[in-house]
N, C-alpha and C positions, 0 to 999 in steps of 0.2 A: 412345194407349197406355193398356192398360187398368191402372187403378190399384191397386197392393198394397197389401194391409193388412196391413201390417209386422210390427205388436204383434202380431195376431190369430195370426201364423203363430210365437208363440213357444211353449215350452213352457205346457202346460197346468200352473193353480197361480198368477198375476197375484194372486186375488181372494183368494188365503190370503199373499199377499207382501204385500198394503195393508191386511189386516184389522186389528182393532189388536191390541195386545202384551200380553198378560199376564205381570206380572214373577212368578215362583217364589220365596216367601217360603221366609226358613232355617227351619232347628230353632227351636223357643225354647228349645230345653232348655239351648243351650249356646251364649253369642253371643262374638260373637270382638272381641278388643280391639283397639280401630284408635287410632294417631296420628295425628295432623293434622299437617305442616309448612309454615306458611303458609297463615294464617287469611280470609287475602283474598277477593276474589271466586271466583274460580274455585275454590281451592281447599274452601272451604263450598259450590258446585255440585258438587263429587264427595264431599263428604260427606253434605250431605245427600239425596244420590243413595244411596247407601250405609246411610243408616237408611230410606230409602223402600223398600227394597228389603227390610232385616228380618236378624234374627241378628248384626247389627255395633253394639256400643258403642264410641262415641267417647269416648274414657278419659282423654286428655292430646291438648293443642293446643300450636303454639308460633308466636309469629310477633313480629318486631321492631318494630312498631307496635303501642303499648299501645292504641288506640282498637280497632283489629283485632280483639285478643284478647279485650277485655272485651264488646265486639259481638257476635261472633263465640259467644264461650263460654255467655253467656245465649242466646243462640238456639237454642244444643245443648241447652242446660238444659230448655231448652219441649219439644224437639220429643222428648226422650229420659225427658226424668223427672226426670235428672241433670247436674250441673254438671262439665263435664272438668277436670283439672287442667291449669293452666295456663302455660307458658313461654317465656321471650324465647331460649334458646338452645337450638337443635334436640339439642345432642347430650344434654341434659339429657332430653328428651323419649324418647330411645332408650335411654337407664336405666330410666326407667320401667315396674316390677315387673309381669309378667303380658303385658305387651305383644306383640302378635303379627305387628299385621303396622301399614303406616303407608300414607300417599297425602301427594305430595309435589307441591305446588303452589305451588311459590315461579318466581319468574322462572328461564330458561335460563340464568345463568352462577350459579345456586346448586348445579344439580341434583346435579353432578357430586362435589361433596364428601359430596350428603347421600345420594347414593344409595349410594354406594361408604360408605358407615359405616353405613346400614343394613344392606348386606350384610354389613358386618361381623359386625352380632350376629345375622345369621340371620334377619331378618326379611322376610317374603313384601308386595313395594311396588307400589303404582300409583301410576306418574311422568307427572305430563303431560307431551306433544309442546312443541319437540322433545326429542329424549336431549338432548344436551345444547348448551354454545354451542358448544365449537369439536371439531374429530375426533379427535384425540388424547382429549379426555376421552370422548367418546362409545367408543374403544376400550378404555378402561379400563374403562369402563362394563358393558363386555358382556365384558369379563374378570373382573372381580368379580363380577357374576351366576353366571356358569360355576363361578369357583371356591366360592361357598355353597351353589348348588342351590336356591335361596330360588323362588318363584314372583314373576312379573314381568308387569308390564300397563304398556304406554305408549300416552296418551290419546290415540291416533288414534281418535277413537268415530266418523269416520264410516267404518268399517269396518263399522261394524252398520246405516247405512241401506241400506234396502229397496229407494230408486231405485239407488241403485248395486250392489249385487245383482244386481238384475234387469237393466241395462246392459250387465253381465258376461255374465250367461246370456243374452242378447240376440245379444251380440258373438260368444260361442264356438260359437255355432248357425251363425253366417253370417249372419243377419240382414242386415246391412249389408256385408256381402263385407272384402275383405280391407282390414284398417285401414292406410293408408300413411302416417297426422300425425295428430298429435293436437294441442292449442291449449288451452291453461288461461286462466284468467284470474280476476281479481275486482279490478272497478274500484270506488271509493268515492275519495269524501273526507272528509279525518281530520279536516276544520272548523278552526277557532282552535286555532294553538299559541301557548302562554303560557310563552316561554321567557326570563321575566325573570329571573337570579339573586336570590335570595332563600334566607329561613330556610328550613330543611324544617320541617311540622308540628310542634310539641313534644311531640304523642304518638309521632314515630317515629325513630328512632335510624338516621340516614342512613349514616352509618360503618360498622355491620351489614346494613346494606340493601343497600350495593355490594360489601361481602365480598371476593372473592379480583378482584372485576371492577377497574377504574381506580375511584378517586372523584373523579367529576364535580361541581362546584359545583351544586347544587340547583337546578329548577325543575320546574314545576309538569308540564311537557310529558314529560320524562323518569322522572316518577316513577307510582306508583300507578295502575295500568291504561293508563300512555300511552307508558311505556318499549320500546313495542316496535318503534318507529321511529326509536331510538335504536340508533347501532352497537356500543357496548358495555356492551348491556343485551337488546335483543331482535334487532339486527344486521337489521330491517326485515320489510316487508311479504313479499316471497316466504318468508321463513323462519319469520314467524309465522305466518299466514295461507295464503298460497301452499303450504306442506307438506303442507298437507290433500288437496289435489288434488294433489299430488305420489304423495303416498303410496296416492292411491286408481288412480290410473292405472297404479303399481306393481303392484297386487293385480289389475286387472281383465285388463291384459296380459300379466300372471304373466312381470313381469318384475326385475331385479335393480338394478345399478347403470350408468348412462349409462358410454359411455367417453373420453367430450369434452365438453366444456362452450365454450361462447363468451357471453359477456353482454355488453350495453351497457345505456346509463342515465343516468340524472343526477338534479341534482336542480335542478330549473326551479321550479315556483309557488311551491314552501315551503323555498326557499334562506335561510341563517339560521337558520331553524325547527326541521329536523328534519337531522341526520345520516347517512340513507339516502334512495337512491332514490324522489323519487317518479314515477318514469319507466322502467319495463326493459323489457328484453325479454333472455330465455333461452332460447338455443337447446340443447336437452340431445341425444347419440346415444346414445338407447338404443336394443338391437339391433334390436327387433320392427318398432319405428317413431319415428322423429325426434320428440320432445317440443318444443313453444314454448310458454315463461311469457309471460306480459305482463299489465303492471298499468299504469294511469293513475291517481293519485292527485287528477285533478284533471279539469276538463274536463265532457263528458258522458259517459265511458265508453263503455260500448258505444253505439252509435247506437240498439241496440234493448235498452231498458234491462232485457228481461227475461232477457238473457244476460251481466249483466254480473259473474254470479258461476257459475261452473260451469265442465265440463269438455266440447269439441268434438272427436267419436271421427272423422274424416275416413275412410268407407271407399269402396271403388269402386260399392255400391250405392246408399249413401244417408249421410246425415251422421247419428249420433248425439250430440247434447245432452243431458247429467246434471248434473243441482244435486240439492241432497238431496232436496225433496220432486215432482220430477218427471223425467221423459224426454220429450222433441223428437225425434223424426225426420221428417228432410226427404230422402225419395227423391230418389233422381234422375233426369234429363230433365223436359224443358219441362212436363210435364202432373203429374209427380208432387206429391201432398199434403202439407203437415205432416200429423202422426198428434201426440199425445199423450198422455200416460198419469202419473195423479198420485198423491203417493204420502205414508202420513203421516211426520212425521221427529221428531215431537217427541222419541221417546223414544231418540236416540241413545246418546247418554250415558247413562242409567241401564241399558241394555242391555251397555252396555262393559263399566260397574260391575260391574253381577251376573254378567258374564264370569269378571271378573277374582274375585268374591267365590266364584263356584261351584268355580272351582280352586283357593281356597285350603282350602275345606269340604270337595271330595275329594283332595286333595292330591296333584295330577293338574294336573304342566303343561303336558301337551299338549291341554288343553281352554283355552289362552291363545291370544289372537285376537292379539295384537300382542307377541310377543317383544323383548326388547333388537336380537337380533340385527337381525331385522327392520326393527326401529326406527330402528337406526343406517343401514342403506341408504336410508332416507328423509331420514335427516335430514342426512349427509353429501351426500346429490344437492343440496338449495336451500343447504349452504353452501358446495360447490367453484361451483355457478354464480356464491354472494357473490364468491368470492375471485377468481373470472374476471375479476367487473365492477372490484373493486377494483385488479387489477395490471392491466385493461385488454389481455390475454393470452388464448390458448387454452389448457386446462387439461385434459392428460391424465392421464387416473387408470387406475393397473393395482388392479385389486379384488383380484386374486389375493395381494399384496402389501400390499393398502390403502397407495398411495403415490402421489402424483405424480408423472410421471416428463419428465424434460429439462426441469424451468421451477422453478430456486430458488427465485426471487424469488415465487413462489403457492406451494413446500412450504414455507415460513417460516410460512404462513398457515395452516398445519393446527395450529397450538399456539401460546397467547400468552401471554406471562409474564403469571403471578400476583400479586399486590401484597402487600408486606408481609410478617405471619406465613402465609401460605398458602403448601401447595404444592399444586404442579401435579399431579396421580396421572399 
């Protein structure tokens, strides 16, 4: 069998899809005032993505760990000229005179209050992935966008890699014929959990931290960048991680939402440890073609460890493999080749950024790459699959309705009571 060359027969344009990125610097004439909410890691990677880019002053920060903030604010100091003002509570920060638009980077069970008060006062946001933790708030979410008309960016950035692009264009050529399964995955291990109760830090004010979530007695494994393998904090690995390949498989088969879910799972190595799965597997029916999650927290992962993070496109020609900075394809029958083709990825995210920054400079939100709405079908898919695994149920969902329908015991699971003075939007 004589052998294809797969990539060669896509469209012309590869060598301008890997070339590198020139970001489009603002005006200086007129730079636009951004808040910070939640000073932490990620949230300083989309800030300071945002003055790398140009025409954004970061004016006001706010975050419930004093170490955070004071880190945090001198760092902005350097790389701006000036120092932002400074605050422990976000809504104080949304008073803040002249304020235009904010980037919100606190854990998932915050999102939901601060984005829906953002819209309040009219401000244009970028929320990181996902919307939010449970669906109910995520449809609130995207009813207050609608109702302000505000401009909206949710951090799915690998919507802007180039191997997945080109995947996409790959796939709707034929390249690989018609796709019947797809297979996600990203195996890792999370290492040592240190789930000793204990103080919290004395720079950070735990009480604020867990907000409208439960408050859990403190440790080290649930807090500050490790919360996400905790179930009422980051509700696990498919929802934090897993979403990314959710959501690109979304975009590349121009598709919506599953209309059944089944999960299983457990938690096997790091029982005690951690509160979510390190073991699943999700099966999602969306129409085009049947989706499978799967994650191993433990183990060797995949056998072949260069696939242990990426998306498998199963078609009748040949199998396509996407991670960010490359594509696999394995034709098919006995003589066929891998092909490969590599791709740079660094600059995902400051590309999202200056997405999200160009729409707000032409005030034009149909130049936004990840809408609320959008957002929310992404991010409602990895959490009716949670709820699957949690009532150990199949779990149908009418979209048309955004409802669950014949299974109580998983529609209790779309909204969770609030704690204390909070409500629920």
């Amino acid at each position: 069998m004589e052998r294809r060359n797969f990539i060669k027969r896509a469209s012309i344009g590869s060598a301008a899809l890997v070339s590198s990125y020139n970001l489009q610097a603002f005006s200086a004439e007129k730079k636009l005032k951004v808040g910070l909410i939640g000073a932490g890691w990620y949230g300083m990677v989309d800030a300071k993505a945002s003055l790398k880019i140009g025409g954004v002053e970061l004016v006001a920060i706010c975050d419930v760990d004093s170490d955070h903030l004071t880190t945090s604010a001198d760092e902005l100091a350097k790389i701006q000229g000036f120092r932002p003002q400074t605050y422990k509570n976000y809504q104080e920060l949304l008073d803040f005179k002249g304020l235009e638009a904010v980037i919100i980077g606190t854990p998932p069970h915050w999102h939901a209050l601060q984005f829906i008060a953002a819209c309040e006062k009219g401000l244009d946001i970028y929320c990181e992935k996902p919307l939010a933790y449970d669906i109910q708030e995520g449809l609130a979410m995207v009813h207050a966008a609608r109702k302000a008309g505000n401009i909206v960016q949710i951090g799915f950035q690998r919507r802007q890699s180039e191997s997945f692009k080109k995947a996409k264009e790959l796939i709707a050529n034929g390249t690989i014929g018609n796709v019947h399964q797809i297979t996600a995955q990203i195996h890792y291990s999370p290492g040592p959990q240190d789930n000793t109760i204990q103080a919290p830090p004395a720079s950070l004010d735990w009480e604020e931290w867990c907000g409208p979530a439960p408050k859990l007695e403190y440790r080290p494994n649930i807090g500050h960048k490790a919360w996400r393998l905790e179930k009422e904090y980051g509700n696990g690995h498919l929802t934090d991680w897993g979403i990314h390949h959710i959501d690109i498989i979304r975009q590349i088969m121009g598709e919506t939402m599953p209309a059944e879910f089944y999960t299983q799972g457990g938690i096997f190595e790091y029982k005690n440890k951690i509160t979510t799965p390190d073991t699943l597997t999700a099966n999602m029916a969306f129409k085009k073609a049947p989706v499978v999650w799967q994650h191993r927290l433990w183990g060797t992962g995949d056998p072949t460890k260069a696939f242990n993070n990426g998306i498998f496109f199963h078609g009748e020609k040949a199998t396509l493999f996407a991670e960010d900075s490359k594509i696999v394809i394995f034709p098919a029958g006995k003589d066929g080749k891998k092909e490969e083709l590599s791709f740079q990825s660094e600059l995902m995210q400051d590309k999202h950024v200056e997405n999200f920054l160009n729409a707000v400079k032409n005030k034009d939100k149909g130049m936004i790459n990840c809408t609320p709405e959008d957002a929310f079908q992404s991010t409602a898919t990895v959490q009716l699959a949670m709820i699957s695994y949690y009532t150990g149920s199949l779990v149908k969902w009418d979209q048309s309705i955004n409802a669950i329908v014949n299974n109580m015991q998983a529609s209790k699971l779309l909204r969770r009571e609030y704690r204390g003075k909070y409500k629920h939007p």
